[in-house]
C-alpha positions as a Python dict, from the first residue, in 0.01 Angstrom:
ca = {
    (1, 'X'): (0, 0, 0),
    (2, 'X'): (156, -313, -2),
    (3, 'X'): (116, -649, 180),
    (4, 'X'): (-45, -504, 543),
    (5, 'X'): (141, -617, 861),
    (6, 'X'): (10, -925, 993),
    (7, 'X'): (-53, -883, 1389),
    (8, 'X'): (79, -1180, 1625),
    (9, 'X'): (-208, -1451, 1672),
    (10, 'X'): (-217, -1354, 2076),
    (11, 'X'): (-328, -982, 1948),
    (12, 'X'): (-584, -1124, 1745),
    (13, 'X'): (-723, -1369, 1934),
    (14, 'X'): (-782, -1066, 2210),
    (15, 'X'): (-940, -842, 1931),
    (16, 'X'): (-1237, -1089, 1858),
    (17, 'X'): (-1258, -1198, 2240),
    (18, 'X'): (-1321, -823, 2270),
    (19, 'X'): (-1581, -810, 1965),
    (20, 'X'): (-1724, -1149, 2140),
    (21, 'X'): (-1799, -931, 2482),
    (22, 'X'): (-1919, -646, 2288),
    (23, 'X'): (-2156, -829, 2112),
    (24, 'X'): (-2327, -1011, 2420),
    (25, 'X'): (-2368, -679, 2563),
    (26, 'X'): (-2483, -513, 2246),
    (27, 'X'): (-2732, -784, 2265),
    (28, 'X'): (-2857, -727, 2590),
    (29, 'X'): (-2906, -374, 2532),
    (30, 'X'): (-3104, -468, 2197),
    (31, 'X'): (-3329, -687, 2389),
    (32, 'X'): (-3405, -401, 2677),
    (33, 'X'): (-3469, -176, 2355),
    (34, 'X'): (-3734, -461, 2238),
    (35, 'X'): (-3859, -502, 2536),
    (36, 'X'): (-3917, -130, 2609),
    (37, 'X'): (-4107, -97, 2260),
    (38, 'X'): (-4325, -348, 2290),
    (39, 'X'): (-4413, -212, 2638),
    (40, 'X'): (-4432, 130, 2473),
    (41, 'X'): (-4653, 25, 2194),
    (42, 'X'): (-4922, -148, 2435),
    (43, 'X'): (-4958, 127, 2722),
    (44, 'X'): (-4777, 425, 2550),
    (45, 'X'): (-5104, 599, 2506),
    (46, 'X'): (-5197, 558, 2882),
    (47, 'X'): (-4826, 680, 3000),
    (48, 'X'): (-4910, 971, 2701),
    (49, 'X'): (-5232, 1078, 2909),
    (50, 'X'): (-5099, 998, 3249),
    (51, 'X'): (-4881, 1306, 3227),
    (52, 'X'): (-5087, 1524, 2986),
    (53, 'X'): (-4918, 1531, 2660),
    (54, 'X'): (-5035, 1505, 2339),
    (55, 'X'): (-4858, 1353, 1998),
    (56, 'X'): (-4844, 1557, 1670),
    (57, 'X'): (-4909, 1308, 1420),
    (58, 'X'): (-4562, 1332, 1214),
    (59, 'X'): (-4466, 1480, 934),
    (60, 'X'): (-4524, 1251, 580),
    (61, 'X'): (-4299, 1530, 338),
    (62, 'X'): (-4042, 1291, 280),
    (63, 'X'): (-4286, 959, 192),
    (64, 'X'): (-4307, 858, -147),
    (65, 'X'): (-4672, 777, -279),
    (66, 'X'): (-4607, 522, -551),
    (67, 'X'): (-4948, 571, -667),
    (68, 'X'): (-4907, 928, -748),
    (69, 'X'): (-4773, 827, -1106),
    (70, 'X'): (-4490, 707, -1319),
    (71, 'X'): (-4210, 974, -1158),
    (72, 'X'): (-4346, 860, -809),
    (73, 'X'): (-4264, 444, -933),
    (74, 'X'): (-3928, 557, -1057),
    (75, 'X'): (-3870, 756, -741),
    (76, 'X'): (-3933, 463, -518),
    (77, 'X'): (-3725, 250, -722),
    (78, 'X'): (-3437, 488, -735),
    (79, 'X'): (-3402, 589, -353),
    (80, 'X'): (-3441, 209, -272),
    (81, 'X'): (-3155, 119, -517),
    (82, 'X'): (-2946, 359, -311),
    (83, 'X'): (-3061, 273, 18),
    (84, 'X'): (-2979, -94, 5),
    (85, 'X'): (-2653, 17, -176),
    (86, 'X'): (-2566, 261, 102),
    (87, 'X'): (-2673, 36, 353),
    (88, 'X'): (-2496, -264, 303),
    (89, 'X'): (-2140, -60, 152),
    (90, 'X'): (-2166, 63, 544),
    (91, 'X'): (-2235, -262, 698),
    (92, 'X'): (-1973, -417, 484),
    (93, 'X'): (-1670, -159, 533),
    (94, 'X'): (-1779, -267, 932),
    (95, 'X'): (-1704, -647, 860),
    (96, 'X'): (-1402, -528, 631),
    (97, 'X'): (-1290, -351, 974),
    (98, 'X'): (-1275, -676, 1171),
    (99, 'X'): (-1067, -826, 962),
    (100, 'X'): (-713, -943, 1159),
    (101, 'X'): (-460, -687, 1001),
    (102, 'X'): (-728, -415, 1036),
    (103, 'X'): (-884, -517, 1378),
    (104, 'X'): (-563, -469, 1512),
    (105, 'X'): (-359, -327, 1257),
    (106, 'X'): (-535, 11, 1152),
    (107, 'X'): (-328, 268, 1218),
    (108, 'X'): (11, 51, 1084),
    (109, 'X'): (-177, -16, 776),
    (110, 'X'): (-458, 252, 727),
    (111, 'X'): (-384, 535, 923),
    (112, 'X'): (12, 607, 906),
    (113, 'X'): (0, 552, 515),
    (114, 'X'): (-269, 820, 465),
    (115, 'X'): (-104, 1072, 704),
    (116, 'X'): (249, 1083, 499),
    (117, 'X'): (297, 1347, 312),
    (118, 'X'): (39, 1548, 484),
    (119, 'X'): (83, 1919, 532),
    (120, 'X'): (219, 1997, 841),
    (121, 'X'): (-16, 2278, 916),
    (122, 'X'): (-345, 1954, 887),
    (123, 'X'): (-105, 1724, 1056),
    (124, 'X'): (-26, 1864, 1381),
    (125, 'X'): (-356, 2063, 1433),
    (126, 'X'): (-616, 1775, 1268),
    (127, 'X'): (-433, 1438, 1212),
    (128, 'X'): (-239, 1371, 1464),
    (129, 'X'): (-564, 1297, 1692),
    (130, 'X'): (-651, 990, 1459),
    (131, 'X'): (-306, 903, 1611),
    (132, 'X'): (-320, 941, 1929),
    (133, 'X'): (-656, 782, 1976),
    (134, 'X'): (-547, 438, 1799),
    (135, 'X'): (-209, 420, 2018),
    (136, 'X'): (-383, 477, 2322),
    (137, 'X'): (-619, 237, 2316),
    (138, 'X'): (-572, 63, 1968),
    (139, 'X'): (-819, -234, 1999),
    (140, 'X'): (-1102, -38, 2138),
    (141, 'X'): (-1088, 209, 1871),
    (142, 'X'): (-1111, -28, 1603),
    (143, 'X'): (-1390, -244, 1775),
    (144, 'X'): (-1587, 36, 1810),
    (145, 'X'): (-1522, 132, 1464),
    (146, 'X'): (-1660, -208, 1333),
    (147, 'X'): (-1974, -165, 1552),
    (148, 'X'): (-2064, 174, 1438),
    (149, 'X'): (-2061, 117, 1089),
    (150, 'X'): (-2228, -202, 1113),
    (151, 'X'): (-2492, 4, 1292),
    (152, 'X'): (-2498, 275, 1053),
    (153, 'X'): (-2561, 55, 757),
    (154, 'X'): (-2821, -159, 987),
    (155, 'X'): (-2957, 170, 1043),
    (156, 'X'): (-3012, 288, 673),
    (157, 'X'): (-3140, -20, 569),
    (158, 'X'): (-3445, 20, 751),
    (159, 'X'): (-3543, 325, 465),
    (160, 'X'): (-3553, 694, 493),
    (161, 'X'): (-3910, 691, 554),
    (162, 'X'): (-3896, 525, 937),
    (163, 'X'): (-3753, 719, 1215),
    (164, 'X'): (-3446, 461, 1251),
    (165, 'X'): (-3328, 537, 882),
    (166, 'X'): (-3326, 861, 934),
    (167, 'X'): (-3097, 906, 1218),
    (168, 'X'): (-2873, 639, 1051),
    (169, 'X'): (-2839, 871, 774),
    (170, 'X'): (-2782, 1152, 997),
    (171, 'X'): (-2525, 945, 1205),
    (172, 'X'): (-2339, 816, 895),
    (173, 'X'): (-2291, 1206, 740),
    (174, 'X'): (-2128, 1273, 1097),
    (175, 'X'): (-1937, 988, 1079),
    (176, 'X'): (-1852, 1035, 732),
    (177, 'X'): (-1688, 1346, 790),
    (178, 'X'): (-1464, 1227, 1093),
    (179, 'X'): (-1350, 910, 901),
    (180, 'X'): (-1264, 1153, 618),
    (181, 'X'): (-1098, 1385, 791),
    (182, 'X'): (-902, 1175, 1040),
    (183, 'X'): (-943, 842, 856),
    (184, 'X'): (-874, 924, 521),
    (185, 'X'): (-640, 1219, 578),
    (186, 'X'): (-900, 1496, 373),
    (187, 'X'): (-933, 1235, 117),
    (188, 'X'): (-525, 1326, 35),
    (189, 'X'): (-645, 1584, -128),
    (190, 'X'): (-347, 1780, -34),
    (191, 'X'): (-122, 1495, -158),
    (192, 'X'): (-225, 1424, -497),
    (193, 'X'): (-438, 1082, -470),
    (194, 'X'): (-523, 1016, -824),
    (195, 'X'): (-913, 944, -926),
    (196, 'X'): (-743, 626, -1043),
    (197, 'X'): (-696, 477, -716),
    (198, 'X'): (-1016, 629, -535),
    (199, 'X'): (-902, 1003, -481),
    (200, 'X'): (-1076, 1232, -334),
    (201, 'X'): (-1208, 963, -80),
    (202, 'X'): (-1519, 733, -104),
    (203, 'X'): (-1633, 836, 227),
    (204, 'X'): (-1743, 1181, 55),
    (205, 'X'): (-1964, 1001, -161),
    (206, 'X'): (-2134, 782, 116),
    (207, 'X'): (-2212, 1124, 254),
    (208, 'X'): (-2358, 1290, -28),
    (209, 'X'): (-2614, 989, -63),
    (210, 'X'): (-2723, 1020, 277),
    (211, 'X'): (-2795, 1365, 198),
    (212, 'X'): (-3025, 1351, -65),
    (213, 'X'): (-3154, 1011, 74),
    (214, 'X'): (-3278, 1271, 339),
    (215, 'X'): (-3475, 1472, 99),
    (216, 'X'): (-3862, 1528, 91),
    (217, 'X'): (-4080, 1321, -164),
    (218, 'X'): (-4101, 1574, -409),
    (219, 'X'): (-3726, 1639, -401),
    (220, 'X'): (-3709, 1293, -593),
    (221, 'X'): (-4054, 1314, -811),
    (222, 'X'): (-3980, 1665, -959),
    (223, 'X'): (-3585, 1493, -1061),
    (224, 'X'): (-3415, 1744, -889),
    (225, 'X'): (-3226, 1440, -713),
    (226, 'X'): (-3118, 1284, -1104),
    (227, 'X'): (-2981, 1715, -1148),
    (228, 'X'): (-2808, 1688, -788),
    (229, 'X'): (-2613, 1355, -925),
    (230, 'X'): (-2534, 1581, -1254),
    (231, 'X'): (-2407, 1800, -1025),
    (232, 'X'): (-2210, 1545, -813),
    (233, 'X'): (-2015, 1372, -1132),
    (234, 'X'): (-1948, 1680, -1310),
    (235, 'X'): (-1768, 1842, -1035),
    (236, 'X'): (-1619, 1515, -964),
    (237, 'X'): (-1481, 1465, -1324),
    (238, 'X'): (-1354, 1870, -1287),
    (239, 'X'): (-1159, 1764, -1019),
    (240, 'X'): (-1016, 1456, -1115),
    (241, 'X'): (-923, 1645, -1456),
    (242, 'X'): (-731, 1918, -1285),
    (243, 'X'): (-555, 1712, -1024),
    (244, 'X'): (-467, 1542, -1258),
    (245, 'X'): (-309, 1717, -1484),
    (246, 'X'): (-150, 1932, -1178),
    (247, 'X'): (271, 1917, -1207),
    (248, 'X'): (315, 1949, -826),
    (249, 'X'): (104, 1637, -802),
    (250, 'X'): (376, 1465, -976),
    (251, 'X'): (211, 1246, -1235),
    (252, 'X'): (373, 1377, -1558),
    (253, 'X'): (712, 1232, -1422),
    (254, 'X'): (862, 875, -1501),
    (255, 'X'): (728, 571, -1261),
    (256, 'X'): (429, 793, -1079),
    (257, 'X'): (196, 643, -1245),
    (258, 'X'): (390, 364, -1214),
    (259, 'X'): (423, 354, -836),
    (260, 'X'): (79, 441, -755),
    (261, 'X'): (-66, 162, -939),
    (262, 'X'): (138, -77, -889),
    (263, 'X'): (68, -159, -492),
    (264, 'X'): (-248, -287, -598),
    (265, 'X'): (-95, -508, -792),
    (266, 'X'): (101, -617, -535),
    (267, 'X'): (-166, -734, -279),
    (268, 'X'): (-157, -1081, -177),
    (269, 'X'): (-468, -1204, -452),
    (270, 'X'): (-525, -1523, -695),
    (271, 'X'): (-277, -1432, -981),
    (272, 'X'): (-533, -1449, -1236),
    (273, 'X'): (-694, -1180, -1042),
    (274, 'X'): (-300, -951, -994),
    (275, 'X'): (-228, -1035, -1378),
    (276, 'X'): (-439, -782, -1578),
    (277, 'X'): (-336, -484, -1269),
    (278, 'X'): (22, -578, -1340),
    (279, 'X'): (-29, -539, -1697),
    (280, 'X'): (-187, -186, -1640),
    (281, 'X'): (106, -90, -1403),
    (282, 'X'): (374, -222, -1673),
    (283, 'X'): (165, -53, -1987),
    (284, 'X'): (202, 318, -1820),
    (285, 'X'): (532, 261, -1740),
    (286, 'X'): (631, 315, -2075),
    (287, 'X'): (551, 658, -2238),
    (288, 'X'): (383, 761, -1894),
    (289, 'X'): (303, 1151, -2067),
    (290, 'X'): (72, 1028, -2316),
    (291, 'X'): (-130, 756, -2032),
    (292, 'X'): (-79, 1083, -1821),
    (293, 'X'): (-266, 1285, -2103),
    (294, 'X'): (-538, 974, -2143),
    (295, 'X'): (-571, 1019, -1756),
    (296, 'X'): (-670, 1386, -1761),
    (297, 'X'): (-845, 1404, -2095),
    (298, 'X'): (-1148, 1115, -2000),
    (299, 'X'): (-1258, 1278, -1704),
    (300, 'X'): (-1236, 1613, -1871),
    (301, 'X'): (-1475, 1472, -2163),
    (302, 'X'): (-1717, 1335, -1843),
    (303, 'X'): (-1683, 1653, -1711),
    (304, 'X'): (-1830, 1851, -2043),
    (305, 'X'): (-2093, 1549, -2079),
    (306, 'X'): (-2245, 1575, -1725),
    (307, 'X'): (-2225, 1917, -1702),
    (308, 'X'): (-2355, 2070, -2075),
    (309, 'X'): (-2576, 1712, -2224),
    (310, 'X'): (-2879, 1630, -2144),
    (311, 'X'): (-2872, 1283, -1951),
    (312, 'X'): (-2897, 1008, -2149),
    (313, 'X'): (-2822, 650, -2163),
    (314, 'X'): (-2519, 677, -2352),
    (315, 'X'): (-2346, 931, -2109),
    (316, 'X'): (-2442, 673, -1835),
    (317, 'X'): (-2333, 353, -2002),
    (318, 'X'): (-1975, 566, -2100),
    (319, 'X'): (-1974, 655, -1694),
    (320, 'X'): (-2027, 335, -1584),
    (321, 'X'): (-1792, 163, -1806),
    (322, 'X'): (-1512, 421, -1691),
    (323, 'X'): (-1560, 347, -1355),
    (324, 'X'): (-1599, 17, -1369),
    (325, 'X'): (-1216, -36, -1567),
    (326, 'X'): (-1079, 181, -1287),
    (327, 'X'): (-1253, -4, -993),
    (328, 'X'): (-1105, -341, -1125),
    (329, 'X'): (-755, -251, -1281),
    (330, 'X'): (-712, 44, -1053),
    (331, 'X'): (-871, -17, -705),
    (332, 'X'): (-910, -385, -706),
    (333, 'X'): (-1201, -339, -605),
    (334, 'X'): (-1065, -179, -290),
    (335, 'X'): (-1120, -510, -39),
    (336, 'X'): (-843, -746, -155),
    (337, 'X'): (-578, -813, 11),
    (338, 'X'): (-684, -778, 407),
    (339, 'X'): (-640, -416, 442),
    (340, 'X'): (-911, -275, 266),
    (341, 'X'): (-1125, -76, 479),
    (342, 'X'): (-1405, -6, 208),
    (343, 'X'): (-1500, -93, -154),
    (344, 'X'): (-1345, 269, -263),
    (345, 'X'): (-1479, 512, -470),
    (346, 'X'): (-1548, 311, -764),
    (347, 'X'): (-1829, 142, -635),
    (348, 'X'): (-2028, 470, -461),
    (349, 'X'): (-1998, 590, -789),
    (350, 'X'): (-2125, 311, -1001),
    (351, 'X'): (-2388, 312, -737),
    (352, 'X'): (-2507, 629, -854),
    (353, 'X'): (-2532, 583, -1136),
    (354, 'X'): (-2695, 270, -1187),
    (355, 'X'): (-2964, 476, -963),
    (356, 'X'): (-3008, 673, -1261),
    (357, 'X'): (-3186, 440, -1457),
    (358, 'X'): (-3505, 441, -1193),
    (359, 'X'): (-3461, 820, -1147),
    (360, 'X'): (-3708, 1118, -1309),
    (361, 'X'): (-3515, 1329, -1465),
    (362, 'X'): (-3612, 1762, -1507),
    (363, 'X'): (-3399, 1726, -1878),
    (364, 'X'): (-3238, 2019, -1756),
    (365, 'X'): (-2864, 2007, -1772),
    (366, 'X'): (-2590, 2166, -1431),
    (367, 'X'): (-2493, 2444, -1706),
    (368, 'X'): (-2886, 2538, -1822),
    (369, 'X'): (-2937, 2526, -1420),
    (370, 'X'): (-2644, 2759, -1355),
    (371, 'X'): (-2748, 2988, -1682),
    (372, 'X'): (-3088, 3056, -1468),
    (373, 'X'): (-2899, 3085, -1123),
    (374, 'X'): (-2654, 3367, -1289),
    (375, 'X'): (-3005, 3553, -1502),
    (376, 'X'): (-3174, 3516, -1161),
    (377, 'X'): (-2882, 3726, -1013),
    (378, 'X'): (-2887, 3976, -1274),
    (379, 'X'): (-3231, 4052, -1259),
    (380, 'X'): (-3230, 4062, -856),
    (381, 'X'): (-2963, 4312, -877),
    (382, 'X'): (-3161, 4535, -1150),
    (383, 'X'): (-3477, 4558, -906),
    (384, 'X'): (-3423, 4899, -718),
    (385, 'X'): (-3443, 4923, -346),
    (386, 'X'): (-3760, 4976, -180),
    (387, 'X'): (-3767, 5344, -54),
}
């Protein structure tokens, strides 16, 4: 990454005199919208039997009845944890968006970066949009990009139970996917990203809590959302594991490890804060095969553990501490230095699982799931036809 380009002070003024307008009129708009719901609230009913309709009272599946019992308390607690997580990781990757070598310096700093190295197949038929958009009209793009996420996260914050919350969610999987996809280049998947520096993209994370955020009561009660994160980190870890160790990703050779750390380093930062990531960078420059081999073997370990253990506080506290090493020494936290766009995946992660802790749990493990899944099958296929 690097020290981002710094735009000329002209360029940035005119990027926050353009926020500056947007906001006035965002605010207008939000007062109509007040205005129309307190109008709505007082004399809805009579414009409801003016015409001759008649409201279905709406559905309560996904509420939460903390009286229900101890799984119902932990519930509550658990999808809250990850709502105001969610919630304010979106608002804050909106204000990380208006900062001055983003808000006018994306696709220098963010976009072109991601897109080397891309196949050229994803390139000219996916990626090159992302490209065109933010050289056509470069400050509106990134405006509007601070606005919807600020949105978004406004938007979850309100809670999956109210109408708002949900369409947030809804919004921010959509929006997930595009800034993946065009934003984050398929998470560089296709080019190797490391785990250690946020591979396969944080974004995917954001959307997989929206998506069990969206979930029914019961979904949460009966712990089948504490199995889904099982689910998440041990395909996570498999992937990290086997990218990895892959030799076309390159990470068994001299200086790759190296080279990817090392721009983190390399922001501009307090040097207490650069000192301990220039340390890591220097350590796996020498005998990079056996960091290399450190590298692939933890996640493999978290692999086995989430996907064959039962969850327990150990396995979380190991999780935790893992990604909390990386986040600092390998992401820096993913905000420093003026061109982060988000907190990277370090921090969706730890927000799962510090979720955990509130979260019923089935005690069933993603392999005993699978084992029933695959027996299910079997039997299925044994049951003969109906004549």
């Amino acid at each position: 990454m690097g020290m981002p380009m710094l735009p000329p002070s002209h360029t940035v003024a005119t990027f926050y005199h353009l926020l500056l307008i947007e906001f006035l009129i965002i605010l207008v708009l939000c007062a109509a919208a007040v205005a129309l719901w307190i109008f709505w609230k007082r004399h809805g009913h009579e414009v409801i039997a003016e015409i001759g309709l008649q409201l279905t009272p709406s559905s309560t599946a996904w509420k939460i009845d903390a009286d229900n019992g101890p799984n119902s308390r932990k519930a509550v607690v658990g999808r809250r944890v990850l709502t105001i997580g969610i919630g304010g990781m979106w608002m804050l990757d909106g204000l990380l968006q208006a900062q001055p070598a983003l808000g006018t310096g994306m696709l220098q700093n963010v976009i072109q970066p991601v897109l080397q190295g891309q196949p050229s197949i994803l390139y000219n038929n996916f990626l090159e949009v992302s490209v065109l958009l933010f050289k056509s009209r470069p400050l509106g793009m990134d405006s509007i990009t601070v606005w919807i996420q600020l949105f978004i996260g406004l938007g979850i914050l309100c809670g999956p139970s109210k109408l708002l919350g949900r369409l947030a969610l809804r919004a921010s999987i959509v929006w997930g996917l595009i800034v993946w996809v065009f934003g984050e280049g398929f998470g560089q998947i296709f080019t190797g990203e490391t785990w250690l520096t946020g591979g396969p993209g944080s974004v995917l994370f954001y959307i997989f809590i929206a998506a069990i955020l969206l979930r029914p009561a019961r979904f949460w009660e009966s712990g089948a959302a504490s199995l889904c994160i099982a689910w998440l980190f041990a395909a996570q870890w498999l992937w990290d594991g086997i990218a990895q160790a892959l030799p076309s990703f390159g990470y068994w050779s001299p200086s790759s490890l190296r080279d990817a750390l090392l721009p983190m380093a390399e922001m501009h930062q307090p040097t207490w804060m650069s000192k301990p990531l220039y340390f890591l960078a220097n350590a796996v420059s020498h005998h990079e095969i056996w960091w290399n081999a450190l590298f692939v073997l933890v996640p493999i370990l978290l692999f086995a553990g989430w996907f064959l253990l039962k969850q327990t506080r150990a396995l979380h506290m190991s999780t935790a501490i893992v990604l909390a090493i990386v986040w600092w020494l390998c992401q820096d936290f993913g905000v420093i230095g003026g061109a982060g766009t988000d907190l990277n995946s370090g921090a969706p992660l730890l927000l799962l699982v510090i979720s955990l802790a509130w979260l019923p749990a089935t005690g069933q493990t993603p392999y005993e799931q699978l084992q029933g899944w695959l027996r299910r099958g079997k039997r299925d296929r044994r049951v003969p036809a109906a004549s």
